[in-house]
Structure formats: structure tokens, C-alpha cells
C-alpha positions in Angstrom: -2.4 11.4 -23.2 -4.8 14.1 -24.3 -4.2 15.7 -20.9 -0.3 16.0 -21.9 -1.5 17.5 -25.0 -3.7 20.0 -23.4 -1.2 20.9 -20.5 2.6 20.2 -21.6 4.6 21.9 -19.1 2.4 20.4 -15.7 4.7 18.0 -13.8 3.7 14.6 -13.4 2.5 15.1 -10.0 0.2 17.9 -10.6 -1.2 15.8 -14.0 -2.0 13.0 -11.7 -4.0 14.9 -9.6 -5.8 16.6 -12.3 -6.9 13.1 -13.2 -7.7 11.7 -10.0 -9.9 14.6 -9.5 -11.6 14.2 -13.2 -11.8 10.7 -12.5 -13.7 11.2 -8.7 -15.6 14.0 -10.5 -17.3 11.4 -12.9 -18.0 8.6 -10.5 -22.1 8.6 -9.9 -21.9 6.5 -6.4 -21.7 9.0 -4.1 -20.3 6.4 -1.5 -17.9 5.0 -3.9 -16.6 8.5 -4.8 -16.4 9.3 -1.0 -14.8 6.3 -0.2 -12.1 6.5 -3.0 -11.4 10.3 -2.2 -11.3 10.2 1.7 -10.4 6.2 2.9 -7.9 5.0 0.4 -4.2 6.8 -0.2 -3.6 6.4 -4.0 -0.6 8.2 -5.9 -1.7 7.4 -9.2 -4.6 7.3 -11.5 -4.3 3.1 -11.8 -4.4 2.9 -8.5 -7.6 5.1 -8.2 -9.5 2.8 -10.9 -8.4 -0.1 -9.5 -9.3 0.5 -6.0 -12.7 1.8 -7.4 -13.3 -1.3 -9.3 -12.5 -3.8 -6.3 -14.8 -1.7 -4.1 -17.5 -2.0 -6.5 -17.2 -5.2 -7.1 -17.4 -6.6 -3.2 -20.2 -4.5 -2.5 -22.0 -5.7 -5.7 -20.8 -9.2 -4.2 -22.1 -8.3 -0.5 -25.7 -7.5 -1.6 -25.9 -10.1 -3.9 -25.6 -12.7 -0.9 -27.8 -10.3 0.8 -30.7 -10.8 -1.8 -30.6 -14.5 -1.3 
């Protein structure tokens, strides 16, 4: 919303991939980030978070069973 306030003429395309890229710019895992960017085709900024999140959560799940 605040990125339709600062930029009210961009078309929604172009505002979706200004928040993808803020989104990938703030991720610390480097793999994660690389992974999101490079391996997975997402055309909207849910779809970036949510793929993120899953991939987090099975490698938190993977070295978990890895620990045991």
C-alpha cells in the first residue's frame, strides 16, 4: 500500500517486481534468497513469501532430523 502511495502511476506489473526485489533484497539466507530468485517462477509478491516460507520451513525440518 505504501508502495502505491509512493509510486501511483507504476502498473501493477512493474509494482510487483519492485516488491519481489525489496522482498529478495531483505532475505539474510543467502541460499534461500538464491533459491527464491533463480529456481522458483513467482508472479506475485504472495507467491514469493509463501514459497520462501515452505522452503524454510523443510530445510529447518531436514536438519532437525539430521541433529537426531
Amino acid at each position: 500500500m505504501l508502495n502505491d502511495r509512493e509510486h501511483p502511476h507504476r502498473d501493477r506489473r512493474t509494482r510487483d517486481e519492485d516488491l519481489f526485489r525489496r522482498f529478495l533484497d531483505g532475505l539474510q539466507d543467502e541460499e534461500v534468497r538464491f533459491e527464491a530468485e533463480y529456481h522458483k517462477e513467482t508472479t506475485t509478491i504472495d507467491e514469493a513469501v509463501y514459497n520462501v516460507v515452505t522452503l524454510m520451513q523443510t530445510r529447518a525440518g531436514f536438519e532437525g532430523e539430521r541433529g537426531h
